[in-house]
C-alpha positions as CSV (number, residue, x, y, z in Angstrom):
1,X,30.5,94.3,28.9
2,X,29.7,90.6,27.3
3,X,27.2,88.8,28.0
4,X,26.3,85.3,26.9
5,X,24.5,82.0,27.7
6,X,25.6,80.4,24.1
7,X,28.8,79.3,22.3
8,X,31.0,79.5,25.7
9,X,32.9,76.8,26.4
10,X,35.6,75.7,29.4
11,X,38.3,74.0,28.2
12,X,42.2,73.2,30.0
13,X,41.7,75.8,32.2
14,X,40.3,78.1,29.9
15,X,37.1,80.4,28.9
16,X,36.5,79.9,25.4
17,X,34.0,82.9,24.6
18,X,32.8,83.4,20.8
19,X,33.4,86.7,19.1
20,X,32.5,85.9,16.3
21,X,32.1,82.9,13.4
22,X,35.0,80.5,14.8
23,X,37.0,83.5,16.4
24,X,37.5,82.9,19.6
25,X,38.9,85.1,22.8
26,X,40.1,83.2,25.7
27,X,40.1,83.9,29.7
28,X,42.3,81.9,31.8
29,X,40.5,80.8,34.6
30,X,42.1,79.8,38.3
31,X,42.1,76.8,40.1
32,X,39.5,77.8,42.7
33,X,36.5,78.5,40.1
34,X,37.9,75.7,38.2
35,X,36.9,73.4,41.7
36,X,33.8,75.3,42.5
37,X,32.4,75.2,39.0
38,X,33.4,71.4,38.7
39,X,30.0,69.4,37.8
40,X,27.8,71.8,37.8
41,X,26.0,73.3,35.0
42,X,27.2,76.5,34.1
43,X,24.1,78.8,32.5
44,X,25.8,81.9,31.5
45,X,29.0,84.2,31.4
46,X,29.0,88.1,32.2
47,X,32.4,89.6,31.2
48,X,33.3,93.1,32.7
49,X,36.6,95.2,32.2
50,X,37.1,94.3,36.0
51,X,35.6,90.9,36.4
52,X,34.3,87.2,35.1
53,X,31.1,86.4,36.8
54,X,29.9,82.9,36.0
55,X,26.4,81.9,36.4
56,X,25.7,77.9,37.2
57,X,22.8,75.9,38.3
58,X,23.2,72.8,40.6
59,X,20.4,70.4,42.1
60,X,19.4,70.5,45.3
61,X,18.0,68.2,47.9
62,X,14.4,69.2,49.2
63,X,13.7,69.6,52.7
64,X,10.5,68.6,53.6
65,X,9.3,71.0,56.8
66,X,8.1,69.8,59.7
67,X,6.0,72.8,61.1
68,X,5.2,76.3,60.1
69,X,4.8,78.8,62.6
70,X,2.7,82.1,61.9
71,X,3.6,85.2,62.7
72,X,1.5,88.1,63.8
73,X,3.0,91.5,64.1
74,X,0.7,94.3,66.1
75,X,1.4,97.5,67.1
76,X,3.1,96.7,70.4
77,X,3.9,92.8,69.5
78,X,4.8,90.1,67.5
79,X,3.3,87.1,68.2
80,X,4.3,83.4,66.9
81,X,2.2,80.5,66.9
82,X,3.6,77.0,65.5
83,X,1.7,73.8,64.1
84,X,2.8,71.9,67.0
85,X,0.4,74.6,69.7
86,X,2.8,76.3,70.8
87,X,2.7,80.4,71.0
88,X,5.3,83.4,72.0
89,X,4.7,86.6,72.4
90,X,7.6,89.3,71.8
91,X,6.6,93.3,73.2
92,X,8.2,95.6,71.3
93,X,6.3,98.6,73.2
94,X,9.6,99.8,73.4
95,X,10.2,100.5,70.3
96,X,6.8,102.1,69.6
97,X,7.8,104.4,73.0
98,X,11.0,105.6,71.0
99,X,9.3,106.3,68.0
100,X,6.6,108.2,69.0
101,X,9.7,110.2,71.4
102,X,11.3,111.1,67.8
103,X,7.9,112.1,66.8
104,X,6.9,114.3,69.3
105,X,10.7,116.5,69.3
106,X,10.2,116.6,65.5
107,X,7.2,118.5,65.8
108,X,8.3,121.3,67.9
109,X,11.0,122.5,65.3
110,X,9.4,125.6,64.3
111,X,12.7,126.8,61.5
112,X,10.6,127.7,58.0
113,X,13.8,126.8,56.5
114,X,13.3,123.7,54.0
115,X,17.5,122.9,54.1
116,X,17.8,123.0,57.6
117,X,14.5,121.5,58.4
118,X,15.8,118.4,56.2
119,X,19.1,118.3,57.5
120,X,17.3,118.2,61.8
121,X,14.6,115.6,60.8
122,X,17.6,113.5,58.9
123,X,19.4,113.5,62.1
124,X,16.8,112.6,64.4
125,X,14.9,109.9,62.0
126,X,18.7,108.1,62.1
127,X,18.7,108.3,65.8
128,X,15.2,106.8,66.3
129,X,16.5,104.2,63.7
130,X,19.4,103.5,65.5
131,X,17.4,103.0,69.0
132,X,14.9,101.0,67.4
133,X,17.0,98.8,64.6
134,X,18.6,96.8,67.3
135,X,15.8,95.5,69.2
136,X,13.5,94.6,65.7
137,X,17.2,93.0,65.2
138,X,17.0,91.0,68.8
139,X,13.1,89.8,68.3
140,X,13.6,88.7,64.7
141,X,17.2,86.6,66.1
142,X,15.1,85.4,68.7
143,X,12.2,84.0,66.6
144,X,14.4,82.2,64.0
145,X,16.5,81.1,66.9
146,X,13.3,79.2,68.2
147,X,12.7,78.0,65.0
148,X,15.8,76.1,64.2
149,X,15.3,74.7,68.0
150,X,12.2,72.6,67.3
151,X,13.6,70.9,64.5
């Protein structure tokens, strides 16, 4: 692996990387990262037996905000309030219900077996996950989907 933020160079479609004093190696570069790379500033080069990754900078325009909501997240809520005095409130009892349902079968597995023990309670913890992953996944959608409306 290579790494280097000095003495690179691209050139005619070429990566000019220093070995060393005035010895060169050179990687032919395609005409898509030629385009993408095209006026910006490229920082550093990384090169890996299986790949070139190029590191650049580029400015960007600022976007000023024009509210900031707050979010507060209880045990059986979310809630979001917004500069403009507005307030939602998502229940996610739900998913406290499921989880406290994994909980509870968990603790009647009586096996004094460590392997097995591990192997039931990995099961179960990846069904509560799956139950509860999608509707966090819903409320979260939801909220930034809100957000983007009042702009």
């Amino acid at each position: 692996m290579l790494k280097t933020c000095y003495g690179f160079k691209i050139e005619n479609n070429l990566l000019r990387l220093p070995v060393k004093p005035r010895e060169y190696v050179y990687v032919k570069l395609n005409g898509h990262t030629l385009q993408v790379i095209s006026g910006l500033n490229v920082r550093s080069i990384t090169l890996t037996p299986g790949s070139v990754s190029i590191s650049y900078s580029k400015e960007i325009v600022e976007i000023e905000p024009e509210g900031y909501p707050g979010v507060d997240r209880n045990l059986d809520n979310v809630t979001i309030a917004s500069t403009d005095g507005t307030d939602r409130r998502f229940d996610l009892s739900k998913a406290n219900r499921i989880k406290a349902d994994y909980r509870f079968v968990k603790s009647r597995f009586k096996r004094n077996d460590a392997r097995i023990r591990g192997r039931v309670f990995s099961k179960y913890g990846e069904k509560q996950q799956d139950r509860v992953q999608p509707l966090l996944h819903n409320v979260s959608k939801r909220i930034v989907d809100e957000a983007k409306s009042k702009r």
